[in-house]
N, C-alpha and C positions, 0 to 999 in steps of 0.2 A: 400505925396507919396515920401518919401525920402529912399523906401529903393533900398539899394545898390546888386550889386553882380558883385563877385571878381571872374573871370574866371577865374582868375593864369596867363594872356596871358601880354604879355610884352606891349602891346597897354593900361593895366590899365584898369581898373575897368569899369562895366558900374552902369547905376542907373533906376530903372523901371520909366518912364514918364505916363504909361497910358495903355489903350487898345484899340483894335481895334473893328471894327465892330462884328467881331466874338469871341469877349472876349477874343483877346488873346494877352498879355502882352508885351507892345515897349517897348524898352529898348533902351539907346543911352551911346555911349562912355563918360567918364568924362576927362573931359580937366584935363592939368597938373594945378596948380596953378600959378597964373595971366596968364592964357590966355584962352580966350573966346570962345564959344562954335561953332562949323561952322555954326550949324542950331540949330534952337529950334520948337518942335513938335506942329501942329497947329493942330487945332481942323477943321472937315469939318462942311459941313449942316447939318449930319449927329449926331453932335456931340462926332464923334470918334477923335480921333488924327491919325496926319498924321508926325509922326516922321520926316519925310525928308526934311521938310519946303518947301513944294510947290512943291519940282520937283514931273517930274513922278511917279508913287508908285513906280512901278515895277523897273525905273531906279535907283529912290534912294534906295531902297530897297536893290541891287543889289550891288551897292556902296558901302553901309555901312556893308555890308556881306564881303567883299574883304576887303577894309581897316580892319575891325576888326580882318581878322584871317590871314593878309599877314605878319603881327609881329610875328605871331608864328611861321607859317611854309613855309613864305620867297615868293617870287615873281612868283612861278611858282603854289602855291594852288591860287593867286588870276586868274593866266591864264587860268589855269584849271576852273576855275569857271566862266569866261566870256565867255569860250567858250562854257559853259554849261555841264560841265561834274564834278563829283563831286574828290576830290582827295582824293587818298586812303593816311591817316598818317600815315599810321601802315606798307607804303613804301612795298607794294604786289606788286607793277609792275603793277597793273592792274588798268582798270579806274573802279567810279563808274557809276552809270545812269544816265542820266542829273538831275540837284536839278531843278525843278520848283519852284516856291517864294510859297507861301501860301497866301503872299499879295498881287502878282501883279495881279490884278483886271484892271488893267487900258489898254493902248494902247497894249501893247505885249499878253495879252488875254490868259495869262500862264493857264495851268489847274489846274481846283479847287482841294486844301488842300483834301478836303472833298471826293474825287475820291477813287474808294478800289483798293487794288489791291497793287503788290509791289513795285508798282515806288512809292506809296503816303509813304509808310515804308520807304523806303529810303532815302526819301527826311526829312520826320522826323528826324533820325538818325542823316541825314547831317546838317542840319538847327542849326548850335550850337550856333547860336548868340541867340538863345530865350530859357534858362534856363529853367529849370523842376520846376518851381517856381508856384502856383495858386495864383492868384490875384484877386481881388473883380472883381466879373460880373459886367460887363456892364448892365444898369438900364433899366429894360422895363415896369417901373410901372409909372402910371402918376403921374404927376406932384408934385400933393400935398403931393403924396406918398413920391419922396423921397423929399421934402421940409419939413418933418417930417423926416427925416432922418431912413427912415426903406429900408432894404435890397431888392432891384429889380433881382429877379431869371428869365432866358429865359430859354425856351426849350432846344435852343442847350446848356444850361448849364450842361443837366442831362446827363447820361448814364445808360443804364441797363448793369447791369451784368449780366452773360448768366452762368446758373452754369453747374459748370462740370460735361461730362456723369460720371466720376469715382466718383467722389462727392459723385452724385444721390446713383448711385451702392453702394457706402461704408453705407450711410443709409439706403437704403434699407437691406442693407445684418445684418447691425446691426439690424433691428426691427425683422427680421427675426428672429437672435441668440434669442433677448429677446421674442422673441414669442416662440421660440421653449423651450426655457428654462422654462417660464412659464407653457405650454405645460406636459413638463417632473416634474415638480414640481407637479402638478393638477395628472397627472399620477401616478406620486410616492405613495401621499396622498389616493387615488383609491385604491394603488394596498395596500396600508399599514390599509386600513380601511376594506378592503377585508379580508385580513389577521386575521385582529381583529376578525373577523363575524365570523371568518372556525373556529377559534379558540376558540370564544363561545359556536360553534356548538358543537365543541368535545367534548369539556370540556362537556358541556352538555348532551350530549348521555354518556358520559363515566359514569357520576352521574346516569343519568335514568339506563343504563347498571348496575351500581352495586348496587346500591338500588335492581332493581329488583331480582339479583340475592341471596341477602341478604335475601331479602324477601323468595326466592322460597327454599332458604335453610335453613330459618326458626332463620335468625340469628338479628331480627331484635326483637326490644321492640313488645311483643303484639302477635307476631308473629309466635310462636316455631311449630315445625314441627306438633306437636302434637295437636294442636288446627286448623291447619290448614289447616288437613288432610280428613275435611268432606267439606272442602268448596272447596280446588282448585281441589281434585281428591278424587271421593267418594271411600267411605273405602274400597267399595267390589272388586273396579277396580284396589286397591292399587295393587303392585307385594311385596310379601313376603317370606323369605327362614326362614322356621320352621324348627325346630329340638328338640326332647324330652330328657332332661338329669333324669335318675335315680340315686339317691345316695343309696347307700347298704352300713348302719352301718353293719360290718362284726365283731363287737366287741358289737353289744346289740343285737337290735330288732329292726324293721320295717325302712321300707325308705320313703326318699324323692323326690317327682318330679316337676319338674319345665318343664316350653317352654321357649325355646330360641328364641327369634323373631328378625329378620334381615328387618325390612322394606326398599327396596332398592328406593322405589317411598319418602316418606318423607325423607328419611336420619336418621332414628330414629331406634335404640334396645330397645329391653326392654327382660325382664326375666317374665314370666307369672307362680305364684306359685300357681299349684295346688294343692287342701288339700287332703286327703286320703279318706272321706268321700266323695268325687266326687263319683255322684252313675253313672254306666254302666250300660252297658246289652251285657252279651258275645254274643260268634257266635251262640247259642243256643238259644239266646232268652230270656237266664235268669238273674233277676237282678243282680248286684255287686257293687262291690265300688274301687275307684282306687286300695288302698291298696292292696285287694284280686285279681283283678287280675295283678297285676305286679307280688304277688308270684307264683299266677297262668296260667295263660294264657299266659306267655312269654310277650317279646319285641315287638311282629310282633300283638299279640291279643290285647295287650294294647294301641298299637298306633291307630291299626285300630278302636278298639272302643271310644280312643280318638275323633278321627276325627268323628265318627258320632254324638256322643254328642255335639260336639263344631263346627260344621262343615267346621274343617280347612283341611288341608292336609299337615299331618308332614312328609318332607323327608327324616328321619331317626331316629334312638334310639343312645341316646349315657349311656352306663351303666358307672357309677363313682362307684367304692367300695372306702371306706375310704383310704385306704393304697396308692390309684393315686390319691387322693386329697392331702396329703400329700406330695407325690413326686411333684405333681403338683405346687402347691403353693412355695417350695423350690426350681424349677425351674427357678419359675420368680422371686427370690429373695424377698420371703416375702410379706406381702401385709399390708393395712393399711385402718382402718374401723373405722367406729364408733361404740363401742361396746357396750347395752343396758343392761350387765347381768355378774356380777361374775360369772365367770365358774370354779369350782373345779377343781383337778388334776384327774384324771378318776386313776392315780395310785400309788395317793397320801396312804400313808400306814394308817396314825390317821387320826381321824377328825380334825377341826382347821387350819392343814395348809394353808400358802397362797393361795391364787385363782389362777389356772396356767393362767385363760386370766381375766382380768380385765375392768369394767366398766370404760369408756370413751369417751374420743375426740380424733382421729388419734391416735389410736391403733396401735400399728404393733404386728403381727400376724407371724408366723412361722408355719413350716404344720403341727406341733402336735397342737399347739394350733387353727390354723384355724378350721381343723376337731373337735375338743372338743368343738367350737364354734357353728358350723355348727348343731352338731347335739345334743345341748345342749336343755335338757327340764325342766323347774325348777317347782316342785310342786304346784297343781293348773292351772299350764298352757292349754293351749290349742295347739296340733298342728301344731296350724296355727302359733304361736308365735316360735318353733323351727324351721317352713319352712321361718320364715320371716330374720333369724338369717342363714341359707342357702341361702337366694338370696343374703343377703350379702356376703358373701365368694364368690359368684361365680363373683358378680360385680369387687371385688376387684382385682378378680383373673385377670380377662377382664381389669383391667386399666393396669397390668404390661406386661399384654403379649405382642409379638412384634406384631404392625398391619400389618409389612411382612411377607407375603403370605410363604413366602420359610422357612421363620425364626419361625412359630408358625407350621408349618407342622413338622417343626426339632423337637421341645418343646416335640408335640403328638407323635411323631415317639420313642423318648428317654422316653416316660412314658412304652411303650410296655405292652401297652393292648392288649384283643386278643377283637376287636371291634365286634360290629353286622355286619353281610353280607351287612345292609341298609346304611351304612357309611363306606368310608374306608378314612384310616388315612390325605388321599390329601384332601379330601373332608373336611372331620371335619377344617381342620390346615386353608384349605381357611375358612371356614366360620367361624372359631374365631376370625379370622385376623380381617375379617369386623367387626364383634363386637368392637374388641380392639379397634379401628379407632372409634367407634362411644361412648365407653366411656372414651376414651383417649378425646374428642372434647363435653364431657359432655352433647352429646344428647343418655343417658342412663339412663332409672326408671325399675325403679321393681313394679310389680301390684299384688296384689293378686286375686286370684279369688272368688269372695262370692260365697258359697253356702246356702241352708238354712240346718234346721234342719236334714232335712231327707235326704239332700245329694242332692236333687235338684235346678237344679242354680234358680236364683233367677232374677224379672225382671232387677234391677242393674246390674246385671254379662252380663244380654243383652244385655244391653248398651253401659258399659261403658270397659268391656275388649271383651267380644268376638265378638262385631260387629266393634269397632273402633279400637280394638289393631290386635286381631285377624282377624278381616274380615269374619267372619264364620258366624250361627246362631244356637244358642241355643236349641236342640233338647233335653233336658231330657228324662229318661225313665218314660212311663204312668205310674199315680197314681195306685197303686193296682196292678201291677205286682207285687211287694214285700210284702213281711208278716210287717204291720205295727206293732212297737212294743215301748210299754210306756213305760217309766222308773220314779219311785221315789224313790229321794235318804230319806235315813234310816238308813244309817251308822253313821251317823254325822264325814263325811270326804265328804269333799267338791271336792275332787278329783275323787269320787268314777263315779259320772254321765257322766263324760266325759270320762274316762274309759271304763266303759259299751257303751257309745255313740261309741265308734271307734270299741270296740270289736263285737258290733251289725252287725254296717255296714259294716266291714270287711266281716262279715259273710252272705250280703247280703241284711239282714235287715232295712226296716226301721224306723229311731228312731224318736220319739215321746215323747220331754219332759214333764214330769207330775210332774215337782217342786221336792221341799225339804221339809221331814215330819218335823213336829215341834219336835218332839220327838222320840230318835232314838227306834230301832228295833235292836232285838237281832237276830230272822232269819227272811231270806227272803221266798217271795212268790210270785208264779207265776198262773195268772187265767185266763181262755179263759172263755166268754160269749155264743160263740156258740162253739157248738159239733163238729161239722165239724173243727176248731180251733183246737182239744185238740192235736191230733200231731204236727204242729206248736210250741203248746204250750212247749211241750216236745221235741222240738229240741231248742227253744230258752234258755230253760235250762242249755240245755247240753252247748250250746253256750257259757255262762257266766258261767260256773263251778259250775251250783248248782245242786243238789242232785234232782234226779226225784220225789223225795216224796214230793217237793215245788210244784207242780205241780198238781192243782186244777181246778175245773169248780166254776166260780164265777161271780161278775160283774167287767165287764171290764173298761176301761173309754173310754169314747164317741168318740173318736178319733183314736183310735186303735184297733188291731185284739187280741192282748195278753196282757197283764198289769204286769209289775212287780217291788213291793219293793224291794229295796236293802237292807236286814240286816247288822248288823256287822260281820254275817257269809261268807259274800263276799268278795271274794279274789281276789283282780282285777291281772289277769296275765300280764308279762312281754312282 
């Protein structure tokens, strides 16, 4: 126990001797060198020490307080402190509260250390003979305990620490922030996976959304308006804007007719080419064929008997003579086809020169040569191969045209037609528009209509144009209204039967092929089987241009009312 502590006070150092009963550290003054201590610290029953060597506690106690601090601060802090009052050093003028000892325990019966309150603080404060120093507790372990020299702890050695309400408050309010943060984290992640979801969602509907629409417009693989026009909306429920166009070669012979079909329910055009052989039945009741009555029975006869054939309902005539197809086409600047036939110059002076339109791929076309096109028929042909070579021209005419309504009304307006009463120029100009629009977006075909021999459609034609294109039904005129009439060819001109075939039906007739002889014929002949027939007979004659004296009672062929070979005396007219 040698350790020291140096107050600074001119009395000299003191040195720790021990503890007291209550663990708290004596300390005694060190002598100067060579001279001897006044007292030396005795140990009680107790085994404390008693710093003061036998006197009173409380007097020695008291003693050694005053001696040790009358060096520093002179004769009047030891007064002051017998008299029990503590002295102020910091020279305030004022007293302190009496010091009571901590140690006197003995005769004067001072009040306990241990007391709360602020006499026991100030007395603390005052007490400066006992250094801020911890020293080994006083031992309360037995014997053999510290005889093994291990550390003896008492009760009064410990103290709790009482924590601060601000403390408490600072963590709490931290667990707080971190919970709230955490909180706002979990929330974020919520609102950012929320996010995600809506955003799937859309995304999601926006795909079903265009898909579907894709589909409903028929733009999808599998899917084209036209194939899907008897499954999502039956044909007959479709909505349709019909219009009938006539071409009038006004530089040969006979025309052409087509339907303009606007399906507004698929989104689909198309051009429906009827053949001249189309058999009718005028307002009389008696049979025809397109041809004869387009020359006949006007625009208003032909439409209406249209419609009960086909059972559509066309809202108008549009008549084209060559000369506005022409202007037409140099309108929209030219058009461009695929063209299946050399067509000569119609004003070519010799034979041999070049072909004014030329067999190809993307053709371009000008209105002389569209219309030489148009109404081009090459030996041998049929018809239907000149009407097929007209639905082209009018396709291509419909890709140039403008699909505005104002702008294709101008187009019609500047051709100055004098139109049918059924059509007037606003009306046409919209409803080309909508065409243009639908072959400008290549939902455009052209169809022909089957007929069969005799000019009556045919189950196909039922099918597959007048109940899916048209929407109509197939009403032909009954078998045996017309004078059935055979033809065999005998010329040895293979053009001869199709000739006669048009020139028949034109004329009302119907035709009945009876082959090609093996061996031609010089003239022809005409024979009815039954009596009743022989006029018939004799106006079929006159029909074809042959001489009444051809005109015989004989046997007929089994399928017809009249029968006649073609000689080489037959002149098939223009």
């Amino acid at each position: 126990m040698n350790d020291r502590y140096d107050a600074g006070y001119g009395g000299g150092p003191y040195e720790l001797v021990g503890y007291d009963e209550f663990g708290q550290p004596v300390y005694r003054q060190v002598p100067p060198p060579g001279q001897s201590p006044q007292h030396s610290p005795q140990q009680d029953e107790y085994g404390s020490y008693d710093p003061y060597g036998g006197q009173p506690h409380g007097q020695a106690q008291a003693q050694a307080h005053t001696q040790g601090y009358q060096q520093e601060y002179g004769q009047a802090y030891g007064q002051g402190y017998e008299q029990g009052y503590g002295y102020d050093p910091y020279a305030t003028g004022q007293q302190t509260s009496p010091v009571v000892s901590s140690y006197d325990t003995g005769q004067q019966q001072p009040v306990s250390s241990y007391d709360t309150g602020r006499q026991q603080t100030q007395a603390a404060e005052h007490t400066a003979y006992i250094p801020q120093q911890a020293g080994p507790a006083p031992s309360s372990a037995p014997p053999e305990a510290e005889a093994q020299g291990e550390p003896d702890y008492r009760t009064e050695q410990f103290a709790f620490v009482e924590e601060q309400p601000e403390d408490s408050e600072d963590v709490i309010d931290w667990l707080k922030f971190t919970e709230n943060r955490t909180e706002r984290r979990e929330e974020a992640k919520r609102r950012a996976r929320g996010r995600v979801v809506a955003l799937v969602v859309v995304l999601a509907l926006v795909a079903v959304g265009g898909v579907g629409y894709l589909w409903y417009d028929g733009k999808l693989p599998g899917s084209s308006s036209d194939s899907t026009a008897g499954t999502t909306t039956a044909a007959g429920a479709q909505k349709r804007d019909v219009i009938v166009v006539h071409l009038h070669n006004t530089k040969g012979s006979g025309t052409a007719t087509a339907l303009l079909v606007n399906n507004t329910t698929t989104k689909q055009g198309t051009t429906v080419l009827l053949p001249n052989s189309l058999a009718l039945t005028d307002e009389n009741g008696t049979a025809t064929t397109l041809a004869k009555s387009v020359d006949d029975d006007g625009s208003s006869g032909t439409r209406d008997e249209l419609d009960t054939v086909l059972g559509t309902d066309i809202e108008g005539t549009w008549r084209l003579d060559t000369p506005y197809l022409n202007n037409l086409v140099e309108l929209v600047g030219s058009i461009d086809i695929d063209t299946n036939a050399d067509v000569p110059d119609p004003e070519a002076k010799r034979k041999g020169e070049a072909p004014l339109v030329r067999k190809g791929k993307e053709q371009t076309l000008s209105g002389k040569m569209a219309v030489a096109y148009a109404t081009y028929r090459a030996s041998g042909e049929s018809q239907n191969a000149q009407l097929q070579r007209f639905g082209q021209v009018m396709q291509g005419v419909l890709r140039k045209l403008s699909s505005d309504t104002q702008a294709a009304t101008t187009t019609v307006q500047t051709l100055a037609q004098i139109l049918d009463p059924s059509l007037t120029d606003k009306d046409l100009g919209a409803f080309l528009a909508k065409l243009a629009d639908r072959a400008k977006e290549g939902e455009f075909k052209t169809a022909l209509l089957p007929v069969q021999t005799d000019g009556r459609l045919s189950t196909q034609a039922g099918d597959s144009v007048v109940k899916d294109v048209l929407g109509g039904a197939a009403r032909s005129p009954e078998k045996g209204a017309a004078v059935e009439v055979g033809i065999r060819n005998a010329t040895a001109d293979k053009d001869a039967t199709e000739q006669a075939r048009v020139v028949l039906l034109n004329g009302g007739y119907t035709f009945v092929d009876g082959g090609t002889a093996d061996v031609a014929q010089a003239v022809s002949q005409v024979t009815y089987a039954d009596a009743a027939k022989k006029e018939d007979a004799a106006e079929v004659a006159k029909t074809l241009g042959l001489p009444t004296s051809s005109v015989k009672k004989g046997k007929a062929a089994p399928n017809a009312d009249v029968s006649v070979v073609l000689g080489q005396d037959y002149k098939a007219s223009d």
